[in-house]
C-alpha positions as CSV (number, residue, x, y, z in Angstrom):
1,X,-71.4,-13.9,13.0
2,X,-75.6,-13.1,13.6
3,X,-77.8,-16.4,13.5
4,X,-79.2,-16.3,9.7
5,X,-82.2,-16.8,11.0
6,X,-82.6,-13.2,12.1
7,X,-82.4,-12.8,8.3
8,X,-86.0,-11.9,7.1
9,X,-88.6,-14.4,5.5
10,X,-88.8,-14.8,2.2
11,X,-91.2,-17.2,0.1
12,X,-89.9,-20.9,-0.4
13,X,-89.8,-23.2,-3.8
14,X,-93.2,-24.1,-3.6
15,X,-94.4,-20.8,-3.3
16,X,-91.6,-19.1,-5.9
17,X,-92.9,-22.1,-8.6
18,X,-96.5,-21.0,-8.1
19,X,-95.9,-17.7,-9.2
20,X,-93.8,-19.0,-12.0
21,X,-96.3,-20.8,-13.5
22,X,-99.3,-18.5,-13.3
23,X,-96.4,-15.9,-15.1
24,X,-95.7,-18.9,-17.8
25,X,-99.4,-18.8,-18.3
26,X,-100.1,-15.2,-19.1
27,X,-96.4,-15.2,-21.3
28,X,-97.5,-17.8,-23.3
29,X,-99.8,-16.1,-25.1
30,X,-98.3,-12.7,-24.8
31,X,-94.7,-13.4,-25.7
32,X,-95.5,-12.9,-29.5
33,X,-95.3,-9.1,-28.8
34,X,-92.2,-9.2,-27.1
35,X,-90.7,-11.7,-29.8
36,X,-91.8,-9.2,-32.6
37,X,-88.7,-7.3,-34.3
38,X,-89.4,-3.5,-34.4
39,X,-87.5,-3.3,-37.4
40,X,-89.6,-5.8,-39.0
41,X,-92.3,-4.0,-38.2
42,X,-94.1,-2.5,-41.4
43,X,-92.1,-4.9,-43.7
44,X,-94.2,-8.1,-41.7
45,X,-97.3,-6.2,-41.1
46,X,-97.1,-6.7,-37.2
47,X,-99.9,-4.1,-36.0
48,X,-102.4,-6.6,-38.2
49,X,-101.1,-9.6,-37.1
50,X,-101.2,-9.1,-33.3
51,X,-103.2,-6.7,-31.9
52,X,-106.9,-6.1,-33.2
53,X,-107.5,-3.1,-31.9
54,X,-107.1,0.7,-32.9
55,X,-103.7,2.4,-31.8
56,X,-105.1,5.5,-30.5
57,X,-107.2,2.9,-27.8
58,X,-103.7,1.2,-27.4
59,X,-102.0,4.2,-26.6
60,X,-104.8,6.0,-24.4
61,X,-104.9,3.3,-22.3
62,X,-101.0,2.2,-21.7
63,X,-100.1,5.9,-21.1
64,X,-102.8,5.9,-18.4
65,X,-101.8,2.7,-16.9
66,X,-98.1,3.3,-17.3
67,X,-99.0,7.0,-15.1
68,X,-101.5,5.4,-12.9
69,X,-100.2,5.2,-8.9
70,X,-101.0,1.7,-7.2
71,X,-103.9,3.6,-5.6
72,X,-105.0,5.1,-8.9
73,X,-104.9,1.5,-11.2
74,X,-107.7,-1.0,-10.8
75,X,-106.9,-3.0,-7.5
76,X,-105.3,-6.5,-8.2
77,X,-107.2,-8.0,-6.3
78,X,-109.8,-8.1,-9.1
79,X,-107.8,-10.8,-10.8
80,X,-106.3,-12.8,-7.9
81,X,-109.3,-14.9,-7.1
82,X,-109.1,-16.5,-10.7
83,X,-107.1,-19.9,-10.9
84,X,-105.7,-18.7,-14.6
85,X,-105.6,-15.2,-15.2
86,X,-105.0,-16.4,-19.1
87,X,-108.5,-17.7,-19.2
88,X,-109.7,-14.5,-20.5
89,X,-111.3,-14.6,-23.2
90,X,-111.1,-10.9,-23.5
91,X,-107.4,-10.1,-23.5
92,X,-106.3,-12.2,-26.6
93,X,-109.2,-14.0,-28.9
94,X,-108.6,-17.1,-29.1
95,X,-108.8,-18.3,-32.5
96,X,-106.8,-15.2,-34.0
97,X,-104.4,-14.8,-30.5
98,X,-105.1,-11.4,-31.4
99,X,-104.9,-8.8,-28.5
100,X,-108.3,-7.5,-27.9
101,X,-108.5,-6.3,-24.3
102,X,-105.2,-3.6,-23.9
103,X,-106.8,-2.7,-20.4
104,X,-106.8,-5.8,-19.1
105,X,-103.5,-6.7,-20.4
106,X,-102.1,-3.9,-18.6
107,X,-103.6,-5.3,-15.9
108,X,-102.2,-8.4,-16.2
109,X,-98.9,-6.9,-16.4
110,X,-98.9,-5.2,-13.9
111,X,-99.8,-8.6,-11.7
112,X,-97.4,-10.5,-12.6
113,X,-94.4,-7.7,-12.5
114,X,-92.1,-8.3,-9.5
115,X,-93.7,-5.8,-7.3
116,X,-97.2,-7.3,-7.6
117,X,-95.6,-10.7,-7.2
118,X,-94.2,-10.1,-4.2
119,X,-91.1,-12.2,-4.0
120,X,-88.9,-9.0,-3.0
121,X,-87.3,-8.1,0.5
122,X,-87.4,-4.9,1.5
123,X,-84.0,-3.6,1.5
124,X,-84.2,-1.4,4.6
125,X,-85.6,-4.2,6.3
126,X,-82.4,-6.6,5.2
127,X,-79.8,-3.8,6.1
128,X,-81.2,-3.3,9.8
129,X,-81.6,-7.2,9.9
130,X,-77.6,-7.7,9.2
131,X,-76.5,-4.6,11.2
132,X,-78.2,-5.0,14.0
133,X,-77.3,-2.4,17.0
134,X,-74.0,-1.9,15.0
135,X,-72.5,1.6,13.4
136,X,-71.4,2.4,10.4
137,X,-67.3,1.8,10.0
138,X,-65.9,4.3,7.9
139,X,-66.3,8.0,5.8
140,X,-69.8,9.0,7.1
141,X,-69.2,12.2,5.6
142,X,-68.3,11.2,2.1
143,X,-70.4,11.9,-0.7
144,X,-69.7,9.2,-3.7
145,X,-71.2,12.2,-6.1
146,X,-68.0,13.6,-5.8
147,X,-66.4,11.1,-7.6
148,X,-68.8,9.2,-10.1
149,X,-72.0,10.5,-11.6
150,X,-75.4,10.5,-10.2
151,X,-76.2,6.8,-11.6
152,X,-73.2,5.2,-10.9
153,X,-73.2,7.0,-7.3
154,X,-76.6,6.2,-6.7
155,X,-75.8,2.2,-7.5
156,X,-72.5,1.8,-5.7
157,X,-73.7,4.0,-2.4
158,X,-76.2,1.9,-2.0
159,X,-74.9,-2.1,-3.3
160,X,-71.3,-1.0,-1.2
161,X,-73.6,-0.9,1.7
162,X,-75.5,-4.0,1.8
163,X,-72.2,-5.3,0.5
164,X,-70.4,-4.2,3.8
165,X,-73.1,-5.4,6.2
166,X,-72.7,-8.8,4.6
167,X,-69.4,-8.8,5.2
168,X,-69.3,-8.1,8.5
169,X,-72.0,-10.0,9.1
170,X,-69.7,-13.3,8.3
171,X,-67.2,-11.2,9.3
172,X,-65.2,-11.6,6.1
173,X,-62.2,-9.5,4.7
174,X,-62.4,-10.6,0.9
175,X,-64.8,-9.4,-1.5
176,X,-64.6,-10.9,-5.3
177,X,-66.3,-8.4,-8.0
178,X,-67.3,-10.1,-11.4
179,X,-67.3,-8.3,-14.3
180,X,-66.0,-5.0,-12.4
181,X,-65.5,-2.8,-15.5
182,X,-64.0,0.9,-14.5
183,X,-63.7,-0.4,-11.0
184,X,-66.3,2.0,-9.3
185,X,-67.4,-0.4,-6.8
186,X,-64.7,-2.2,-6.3
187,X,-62.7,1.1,-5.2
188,X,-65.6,2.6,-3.1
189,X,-65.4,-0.9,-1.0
190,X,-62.1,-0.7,-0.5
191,X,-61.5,2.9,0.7
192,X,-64.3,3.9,2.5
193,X,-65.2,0.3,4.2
194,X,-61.6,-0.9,4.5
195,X,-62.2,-4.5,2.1
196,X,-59.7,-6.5,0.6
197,X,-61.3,-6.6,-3.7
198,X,-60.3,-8.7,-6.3
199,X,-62.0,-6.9,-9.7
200,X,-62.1,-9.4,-12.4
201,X,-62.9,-8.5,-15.6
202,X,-62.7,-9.6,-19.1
203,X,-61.1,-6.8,-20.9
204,X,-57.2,-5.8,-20.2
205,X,-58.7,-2.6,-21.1
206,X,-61.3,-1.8,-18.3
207,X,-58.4,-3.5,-15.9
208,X,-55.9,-1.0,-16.8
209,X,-58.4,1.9,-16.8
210,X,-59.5,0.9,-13.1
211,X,-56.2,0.7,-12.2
212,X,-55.7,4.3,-13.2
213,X,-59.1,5.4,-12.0
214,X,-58.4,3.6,-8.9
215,X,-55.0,5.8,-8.4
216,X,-56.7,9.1,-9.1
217,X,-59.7,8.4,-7.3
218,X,-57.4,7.7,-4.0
219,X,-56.0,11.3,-4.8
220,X,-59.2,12.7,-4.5
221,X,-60.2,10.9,-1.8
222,X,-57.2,11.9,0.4
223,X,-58.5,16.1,-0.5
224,X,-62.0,15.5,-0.6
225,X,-61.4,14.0,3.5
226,X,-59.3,16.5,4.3
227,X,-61.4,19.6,3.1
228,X,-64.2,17.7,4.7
229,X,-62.0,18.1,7.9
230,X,-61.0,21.8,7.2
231,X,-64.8,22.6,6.7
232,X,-66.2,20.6,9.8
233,X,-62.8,22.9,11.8
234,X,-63.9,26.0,10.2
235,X,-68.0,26.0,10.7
236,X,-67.1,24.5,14.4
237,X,-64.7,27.6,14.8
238,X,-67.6,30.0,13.1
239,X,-70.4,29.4,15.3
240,X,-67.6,29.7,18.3
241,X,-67.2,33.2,17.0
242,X,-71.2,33.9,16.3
243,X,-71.7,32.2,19.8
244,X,-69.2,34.8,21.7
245,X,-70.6,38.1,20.1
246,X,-74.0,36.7,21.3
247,X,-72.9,36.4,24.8
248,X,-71.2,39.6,24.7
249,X,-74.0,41.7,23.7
250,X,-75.5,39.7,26.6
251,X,-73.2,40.1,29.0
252,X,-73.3,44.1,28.5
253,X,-77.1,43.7,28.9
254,X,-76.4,42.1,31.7
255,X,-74.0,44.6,33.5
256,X,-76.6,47.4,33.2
257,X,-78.3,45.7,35.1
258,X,-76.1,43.6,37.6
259,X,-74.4,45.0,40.7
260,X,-70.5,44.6,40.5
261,X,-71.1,41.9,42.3
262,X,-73.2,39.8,40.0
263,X,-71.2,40.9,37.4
264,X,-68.7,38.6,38.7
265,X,-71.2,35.9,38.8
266,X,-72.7,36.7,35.5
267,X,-69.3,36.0,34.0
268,X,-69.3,32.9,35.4
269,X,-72.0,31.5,34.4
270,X,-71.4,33.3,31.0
271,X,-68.1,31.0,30.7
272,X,-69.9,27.7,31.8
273,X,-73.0,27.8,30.0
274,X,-71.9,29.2,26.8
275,X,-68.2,29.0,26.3
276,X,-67.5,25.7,27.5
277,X,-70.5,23.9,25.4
278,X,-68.7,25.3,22.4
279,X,-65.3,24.4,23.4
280,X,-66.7,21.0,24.0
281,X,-68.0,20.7,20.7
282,X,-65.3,21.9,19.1
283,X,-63.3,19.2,20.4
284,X,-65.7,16.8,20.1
285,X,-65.9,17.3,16.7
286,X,-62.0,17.2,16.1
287,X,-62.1,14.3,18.0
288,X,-64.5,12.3,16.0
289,X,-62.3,13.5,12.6
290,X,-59.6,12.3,13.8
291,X,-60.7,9.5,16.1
292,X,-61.5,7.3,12.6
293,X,-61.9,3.4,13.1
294,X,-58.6,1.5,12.6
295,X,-58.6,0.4,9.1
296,X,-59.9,3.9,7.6
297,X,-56.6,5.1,9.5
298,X,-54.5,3.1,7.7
299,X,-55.8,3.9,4.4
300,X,-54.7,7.7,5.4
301,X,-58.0,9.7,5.6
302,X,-57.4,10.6,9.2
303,X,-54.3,11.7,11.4
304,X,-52.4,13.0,8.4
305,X,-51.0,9.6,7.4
306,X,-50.7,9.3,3.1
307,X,-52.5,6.1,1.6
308,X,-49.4,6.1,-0.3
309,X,-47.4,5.2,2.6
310,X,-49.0,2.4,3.4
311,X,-50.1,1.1,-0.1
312,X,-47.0,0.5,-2.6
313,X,-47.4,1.3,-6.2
314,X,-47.2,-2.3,-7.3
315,X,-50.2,-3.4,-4.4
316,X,-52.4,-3.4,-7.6
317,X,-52.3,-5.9,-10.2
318,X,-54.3,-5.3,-13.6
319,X,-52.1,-8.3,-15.5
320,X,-54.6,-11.5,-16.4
321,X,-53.1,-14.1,-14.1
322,X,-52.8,-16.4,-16.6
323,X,-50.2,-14.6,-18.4
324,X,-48.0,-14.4,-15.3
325,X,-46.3,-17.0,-13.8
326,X,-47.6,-18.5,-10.4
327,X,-44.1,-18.2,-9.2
328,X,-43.8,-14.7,-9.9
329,X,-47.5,-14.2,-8.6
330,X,-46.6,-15.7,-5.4
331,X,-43.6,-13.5,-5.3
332,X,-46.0,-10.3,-5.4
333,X,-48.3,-12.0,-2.9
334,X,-44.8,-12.3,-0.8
335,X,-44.7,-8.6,-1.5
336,X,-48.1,-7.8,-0.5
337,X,-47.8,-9.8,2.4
338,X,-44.7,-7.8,3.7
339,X,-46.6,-4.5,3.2
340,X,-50.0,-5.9,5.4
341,X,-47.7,-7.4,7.7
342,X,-46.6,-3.6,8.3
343,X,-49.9,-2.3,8.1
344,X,-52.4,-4.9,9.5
345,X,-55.8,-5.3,7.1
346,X,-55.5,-2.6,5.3
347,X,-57.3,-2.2,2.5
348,X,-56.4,-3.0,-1.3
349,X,-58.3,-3.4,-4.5
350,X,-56.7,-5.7,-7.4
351,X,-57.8,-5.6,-10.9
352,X,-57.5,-8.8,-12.5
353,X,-57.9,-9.4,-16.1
354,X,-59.4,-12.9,-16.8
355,X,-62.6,-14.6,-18.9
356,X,-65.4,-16.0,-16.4
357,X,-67.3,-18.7,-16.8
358,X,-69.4,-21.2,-14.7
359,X,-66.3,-23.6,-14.5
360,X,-63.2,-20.8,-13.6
361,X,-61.3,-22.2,-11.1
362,X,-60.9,-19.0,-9.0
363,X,-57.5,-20.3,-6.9
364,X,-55.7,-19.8,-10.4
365,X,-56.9,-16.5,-10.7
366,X,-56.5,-15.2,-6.8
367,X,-53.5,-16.9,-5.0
368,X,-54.8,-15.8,-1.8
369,X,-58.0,-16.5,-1.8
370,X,-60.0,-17.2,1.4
371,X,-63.7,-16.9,2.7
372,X,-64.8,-14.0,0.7
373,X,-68.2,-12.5,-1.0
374,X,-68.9,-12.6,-4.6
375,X,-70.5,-9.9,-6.3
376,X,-71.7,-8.3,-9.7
377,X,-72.9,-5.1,-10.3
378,X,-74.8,-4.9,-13.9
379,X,-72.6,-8.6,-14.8
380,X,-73.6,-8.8,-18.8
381,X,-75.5,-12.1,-19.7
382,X,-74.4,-15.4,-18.9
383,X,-72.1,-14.0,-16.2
384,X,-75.0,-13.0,-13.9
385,X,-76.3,-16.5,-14.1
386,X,-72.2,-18.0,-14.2
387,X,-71.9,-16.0,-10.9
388,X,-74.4,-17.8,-8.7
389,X,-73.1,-21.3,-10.6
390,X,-69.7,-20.2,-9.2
391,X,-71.3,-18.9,-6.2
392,X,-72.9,-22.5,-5.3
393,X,-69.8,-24.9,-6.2
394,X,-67.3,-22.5,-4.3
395,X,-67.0,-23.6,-0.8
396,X,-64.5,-20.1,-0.4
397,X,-67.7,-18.3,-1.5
398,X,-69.7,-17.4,1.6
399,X,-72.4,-15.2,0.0
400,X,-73.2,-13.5,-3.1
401,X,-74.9,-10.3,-4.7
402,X,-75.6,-9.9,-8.2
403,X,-77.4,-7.6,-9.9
404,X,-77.6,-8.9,-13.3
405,X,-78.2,-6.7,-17.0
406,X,-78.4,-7.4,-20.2
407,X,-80.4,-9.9,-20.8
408,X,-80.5,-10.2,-24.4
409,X,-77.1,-11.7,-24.4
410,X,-78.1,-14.5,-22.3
411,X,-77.4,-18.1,-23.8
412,X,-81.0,-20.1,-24.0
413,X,-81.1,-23.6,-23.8
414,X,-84.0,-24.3,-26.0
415,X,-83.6,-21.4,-28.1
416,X,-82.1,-23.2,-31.1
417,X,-82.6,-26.9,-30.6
418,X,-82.0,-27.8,-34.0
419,X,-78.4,-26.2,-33.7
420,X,-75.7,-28.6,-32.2
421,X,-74.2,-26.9,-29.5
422,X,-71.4,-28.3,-27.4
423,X,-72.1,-25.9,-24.1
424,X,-73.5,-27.5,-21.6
425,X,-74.2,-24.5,-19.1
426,X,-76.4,-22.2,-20.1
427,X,-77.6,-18.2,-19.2
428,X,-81.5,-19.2,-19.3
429,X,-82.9,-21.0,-17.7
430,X,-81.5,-22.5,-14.7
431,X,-84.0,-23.9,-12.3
432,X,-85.2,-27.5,-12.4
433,X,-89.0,-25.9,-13.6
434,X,-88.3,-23.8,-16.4
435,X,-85.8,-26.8,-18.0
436,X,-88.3,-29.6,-17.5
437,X,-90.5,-27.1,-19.2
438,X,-87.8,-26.2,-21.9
439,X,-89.2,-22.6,-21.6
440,X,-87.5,-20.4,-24.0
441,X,-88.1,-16.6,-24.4
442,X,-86.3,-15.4,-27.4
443,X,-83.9,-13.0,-28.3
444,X,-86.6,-9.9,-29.3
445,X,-88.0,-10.5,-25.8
446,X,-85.1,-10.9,-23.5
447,X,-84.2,-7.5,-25.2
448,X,-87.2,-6.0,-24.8
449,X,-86.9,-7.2,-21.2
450,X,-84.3,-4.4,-21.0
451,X,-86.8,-1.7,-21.8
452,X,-87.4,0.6,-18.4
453,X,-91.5,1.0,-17.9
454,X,-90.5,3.6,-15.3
455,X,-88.8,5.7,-17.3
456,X,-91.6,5.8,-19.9
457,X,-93.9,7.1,-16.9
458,X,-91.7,10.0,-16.1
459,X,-91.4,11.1,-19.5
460,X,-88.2,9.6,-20.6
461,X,-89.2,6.9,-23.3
462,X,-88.3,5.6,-26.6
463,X,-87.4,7.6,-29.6
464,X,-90.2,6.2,-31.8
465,X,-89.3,8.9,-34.8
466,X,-85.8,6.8,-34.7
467,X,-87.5,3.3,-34.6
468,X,-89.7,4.5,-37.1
469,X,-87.2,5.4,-39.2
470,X,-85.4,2.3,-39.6
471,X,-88.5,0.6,-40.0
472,X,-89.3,2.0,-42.9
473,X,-85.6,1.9,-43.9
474,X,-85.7,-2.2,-43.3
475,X,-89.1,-2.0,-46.4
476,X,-86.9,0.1,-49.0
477,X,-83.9,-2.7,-48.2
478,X,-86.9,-5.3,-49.3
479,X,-88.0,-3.9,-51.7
480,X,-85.8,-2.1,-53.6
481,X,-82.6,-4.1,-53.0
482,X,-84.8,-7.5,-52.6
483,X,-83.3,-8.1,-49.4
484,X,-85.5,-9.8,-47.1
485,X,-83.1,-10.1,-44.0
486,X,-80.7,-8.2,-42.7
487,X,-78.2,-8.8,-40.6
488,X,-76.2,-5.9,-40.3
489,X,-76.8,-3.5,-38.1
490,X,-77.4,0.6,-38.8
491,X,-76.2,1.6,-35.1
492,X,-76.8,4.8,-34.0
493,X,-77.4,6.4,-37.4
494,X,-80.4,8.4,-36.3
495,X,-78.0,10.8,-34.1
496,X,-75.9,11.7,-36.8
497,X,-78.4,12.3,-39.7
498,X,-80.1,15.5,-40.1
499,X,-83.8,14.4,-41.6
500,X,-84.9,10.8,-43.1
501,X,-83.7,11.4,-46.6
502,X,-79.9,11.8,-44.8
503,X,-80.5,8.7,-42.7
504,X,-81.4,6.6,-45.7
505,X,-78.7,7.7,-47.4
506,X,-75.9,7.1,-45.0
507,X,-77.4,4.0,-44.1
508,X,-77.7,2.2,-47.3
509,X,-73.7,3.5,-47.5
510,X,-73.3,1.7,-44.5
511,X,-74.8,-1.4,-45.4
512,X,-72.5,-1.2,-48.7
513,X,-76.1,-0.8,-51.1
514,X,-75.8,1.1,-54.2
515,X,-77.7,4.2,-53.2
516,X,-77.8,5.6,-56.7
517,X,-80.8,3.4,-56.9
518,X,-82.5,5.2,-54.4
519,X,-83.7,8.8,-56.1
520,X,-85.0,11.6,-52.8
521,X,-88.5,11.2,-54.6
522,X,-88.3,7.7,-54.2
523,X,-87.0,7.7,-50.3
524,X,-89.7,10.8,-49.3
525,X,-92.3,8.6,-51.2
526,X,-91.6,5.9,-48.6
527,X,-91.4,8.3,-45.8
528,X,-94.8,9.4,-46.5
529,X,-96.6,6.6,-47.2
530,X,-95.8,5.2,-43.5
531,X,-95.7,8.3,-41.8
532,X,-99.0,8.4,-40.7
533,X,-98.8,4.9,-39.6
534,X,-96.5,6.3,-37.2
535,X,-98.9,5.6,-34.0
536,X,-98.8,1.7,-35.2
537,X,-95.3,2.0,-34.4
538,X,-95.2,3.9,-30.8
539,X,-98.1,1.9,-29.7
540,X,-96.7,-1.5,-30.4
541,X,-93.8,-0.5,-28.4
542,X,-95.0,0.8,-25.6
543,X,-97.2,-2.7,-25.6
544,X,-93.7,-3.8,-25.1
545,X,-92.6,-1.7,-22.6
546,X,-95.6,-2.8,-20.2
547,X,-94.8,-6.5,-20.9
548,X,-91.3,-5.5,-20.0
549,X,-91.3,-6.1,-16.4
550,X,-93.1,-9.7,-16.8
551,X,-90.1,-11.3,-18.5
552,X,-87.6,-9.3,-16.4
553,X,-89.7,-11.1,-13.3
554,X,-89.5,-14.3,-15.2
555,X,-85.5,-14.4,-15.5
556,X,-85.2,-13.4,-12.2
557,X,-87.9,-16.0,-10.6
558,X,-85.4,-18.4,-12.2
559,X,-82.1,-17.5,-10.5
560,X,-84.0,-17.7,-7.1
561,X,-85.7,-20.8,-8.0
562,X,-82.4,-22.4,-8.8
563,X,-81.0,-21.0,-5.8
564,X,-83.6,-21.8,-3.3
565,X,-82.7,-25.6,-5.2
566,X,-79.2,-26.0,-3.9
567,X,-78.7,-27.6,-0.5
568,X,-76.1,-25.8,1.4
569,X,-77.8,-22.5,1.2
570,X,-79.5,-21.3,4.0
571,X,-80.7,-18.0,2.9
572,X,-81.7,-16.3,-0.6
573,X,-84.1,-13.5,-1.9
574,X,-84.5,-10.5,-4.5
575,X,-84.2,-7.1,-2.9
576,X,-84.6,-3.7,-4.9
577,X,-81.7,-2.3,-4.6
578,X,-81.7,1.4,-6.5
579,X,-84.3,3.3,-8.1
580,X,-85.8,2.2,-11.1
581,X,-85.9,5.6,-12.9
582,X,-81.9,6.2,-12.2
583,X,-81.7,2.5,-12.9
584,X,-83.7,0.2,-14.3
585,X,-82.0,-3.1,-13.6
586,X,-82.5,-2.5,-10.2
587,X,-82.7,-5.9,-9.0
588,X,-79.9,-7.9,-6.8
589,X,-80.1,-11.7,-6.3
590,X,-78.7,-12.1,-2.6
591,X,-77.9,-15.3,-0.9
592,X,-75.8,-16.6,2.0
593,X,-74.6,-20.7,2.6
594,X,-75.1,-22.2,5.5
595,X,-72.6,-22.1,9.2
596,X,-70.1,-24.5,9.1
């Protein structure tokens, strides 16, 4: 194993809390937008309540900010000297607490984003840190588009990666994936880097379906390496081919103007300059295709051996393991232990069904278990922050990576205090500062956290004209069917109704409301009386989206506060792992324990 402190630096507690409290500072005052309820929105009279300004201003500015390269915007440093960026007056008033400043609250956002923060390792820097002089193991050639879409590609390409050069920096066999859903990640790091997974997941459903996935996707993988190998033969055996006629027109060339003599000579050279180099690379490329490292040899993508020889059908396991037996489990680890005993490390991936929380005892679940890593890709809720718990109190658990999502169905603490709750481990938050604090954010903004600012920039926003319309729908409910609250939700209604009058009308079916109150005059009445209150709607929202990034930064300041807490770990940081535009939760919490 490397010395971890080859790892790169990243900022300690002190620093990490400093940054958390000038972002508490700015939120406390701006949260109100984030809290708001878009359907609520014309109903409680939100433009007049929180933002004092006009929305064309709104919206001219936040479209320029939101398009604005770092070079473009108004440099930070403009607002770093100040011991409280909240202090001005001029952002929010501060009797009303109305917003009155939109540029410098885009500025403000932007400072306090996880960029600007600058609490994020650079991932190429991390990668060459744990790989050192080494070489890639396995499938250089293969191209995860051919077996997943772009997103999905682009995620488990690059979080299989990192994942791998974790691994072998501990030099560990077992990887644990939380929350592994259709098993994408799970099966890339078990075929092309040779890993022993265990994919846990929550729904017998997604087990079974990775299961299957998992058996087609070896299929594929067997004929996508072997017409990689029968192209790589065929272009080597081409430019043999384009190479001789070359030399032959050449080599007639020459003899016009050679002696007999030299013609003898010419040939000679003809054979070990030209002829020879190709033959060389011919074989060298054969060789390399079929010269694969040990374990990607076993897992038959090289030297015509099947995958299906060496892995049994029963290998994977997508039964809960509380619903089996643990004699009968150990009798299929037996199994499984005959089969690698034949077949030394090769790879398998096992989907598991079970529920995790903070307290799973993992040896119930995994019979085998050993040093391994833990990992999440886009782990829903509590179970981002439930992985790290698990992470921390696992001694088995080496190091973990966890890209979190979903942040609206987090548990908070001090969200309802008045409610008597008997959990005592909650989503948010989770370092020692943000409890003493009893910070809560609120449902409307851990949601909104979910909103992608980059994809606004590039054109690919919100549908306001479907936000509008259930906000208007959510002022008939009130006032026609005297309905102040509603719980139920509409879902995607918008998508299957043709104009507004067909989206009321299916709606209030939905929501089980005598529509024969509800003439069309009526409905379109509504419909125009708010439609040109329209730009109300979009430039809330996109207020939103800017302040989107700030409570993103906020939930994930607190995992790596709480990490950078424990004792026994020796290394932690936040590293952007994907592209924000192909995926917005782009962020992976990364940490490593201590040697023993």
């Amino acid at each position: 194993m490397a010395a971890l402190c080859s790892l790169p630096e990243t900022p300690d507690l002190p620093t990490l809390r400093a940054k958390l409290q000038g972002l508490l500072r700015f939120l406390r005052d701006a949260l109100p937008i984030s809290n708001a309820h878009t359907v609520d929105f014309y109903t409680e009279s939100l433009w007049e309540q929180l933002v004092d300004l006009s929305p064309a201003i709104v919206l001219s500015v936040l479209k320029r900010s939101a398009m604005e390269t770092d070079a473009e915007a108004r440099p930070l440093v403009e607002i770093e000297g100040r011991s409280d960026i909240t202090n001005f007056p001029k952002i929010f008033c501060e009797t009303s607490k109305k917003l009155v400043s939109v540029e410098d609250f885009a500025l403000a956002a932007k400072y306090y984003s996880v960029q600007s923060l600058e609490i994020c390792t650079p991932f190429e820097q991390l990668l060459i840190a744990l790989q050192g002089n080494q070489k890639k193991r396995t499938g250089e050639n293969v191209n995860p588009d051919e077996f997943m879409n772009i997103k999905k590609s682009h995620e488990v390409q690059a979080m299989s990666e990192l994942i791998s050069s974790i691994a072998d920096f501990y030099g560990i066999k077992q990887v644990i994936d939380l929350g592994s859903g259709k098993g994408y990640l799970s099966s890339f790091l078990s075929l092309k880097y040779g890993l022993n997974v265990y994919g846990i997941d929550s729904s017998n459903i997604n087990t079974r379906g990775a299961e299957e996935r998992n058996r087609k996707l070896k299929k594929h993988w067997r004929v996508y390496n072997t017409r990689s190998r029968l192209n790589v033969s065929g272009l080597a055996l081409k430019m043999a081919k384009e190479r001789k006629v070359q030399n032959e027109i050449k080599y007639k060339v020459d003899i016009e103007k050679e002696c007999s003599n030299s013609l003898i000579n010419q040939e000679n050279i003809f054979t070990s300059q030209f002829l020879d180099p190709v033959i060389f690379n011919i074989g060298k490329q054969m060789k390399n295709l079929h010269t694969q490292p040990q374990h990607e040899d076993k897992l038959g993508l090289g030297n015509g051996i099947s995958l299906k020889d060496v892995l049994p059908i029963n290998t994977i396991e997508p039964t809960c393991s509380s619903q089996i037996p643990t004699r009968e489990i150990s009798e299929v680890n037996k199994e499984r232990g005959k089969t690698t005993s034949q077949s030394s490390e090769s790879s398998i991936y096992s989907p598991l069904t079970s529920f995790i929380t903070a307290d799973s005892e993992l040896h119930d679940i995994i019979q085998d278990l050993e040093d391994c890593l833990m990992v999440g890709l886009h782990t829903c809720g509590d179970l981002a922050s439930n992985t790290l718990r698990i992470f921390t109190s696992k001694s088995e658990i080496k190091g973990v990576c966890s890209v979190g999502c979903c942040y609206h169905l987090l548990s908070e603490e001090f969200e309802n205090q008045h409610k008597e709750y008997g959990q005592e481990k909650w989503g948010f938050p989770m370092c020692h500062y943000l409890k003493k604090e009893k910070w809560c954010c609120g449902r409307n903004a851990r949601m909104s956290a979910c909103l992608a600012l980059e994809r606004v920039a590039v054109g690919q926003g919100l549908s306001t004209e479907s936000l509008f319309y259930r906000a208007v729908l959510q002022d008939i409910i009130k006032e026609c069917y005297g309905i102040t609250k509603c719980d139920q939700h509409v879902g995607k209604m918008y998508s299957k109704s043709s104009s507004f009058l067909d989206y009321v009308r299916k709606s209030l079916k939905k929501l089980e409301l005598d529509e024969s109150k509800m003439p069309e005059k009526i409905i379109m009445d509504y419909y125009e009386k708010y439609k040109p209150r329209m730009n109300e709607l979009e430039a809330f929202n996109m207020l939103k989206v800017v302040l989107a990034p700030c409570i993103e930064a906020l939930i994930l300041l607190d995992r790596l506060c709480y990490l950078k807490e424990q004792e026994d770990i020796a290394w932690s940081a936040l590293v952007k792992l994907f592209d924000p535009v192909k995926s917005p939760r782009c962020y992976a919490i990364i940490a490593l324990k201590k040697q023993q």
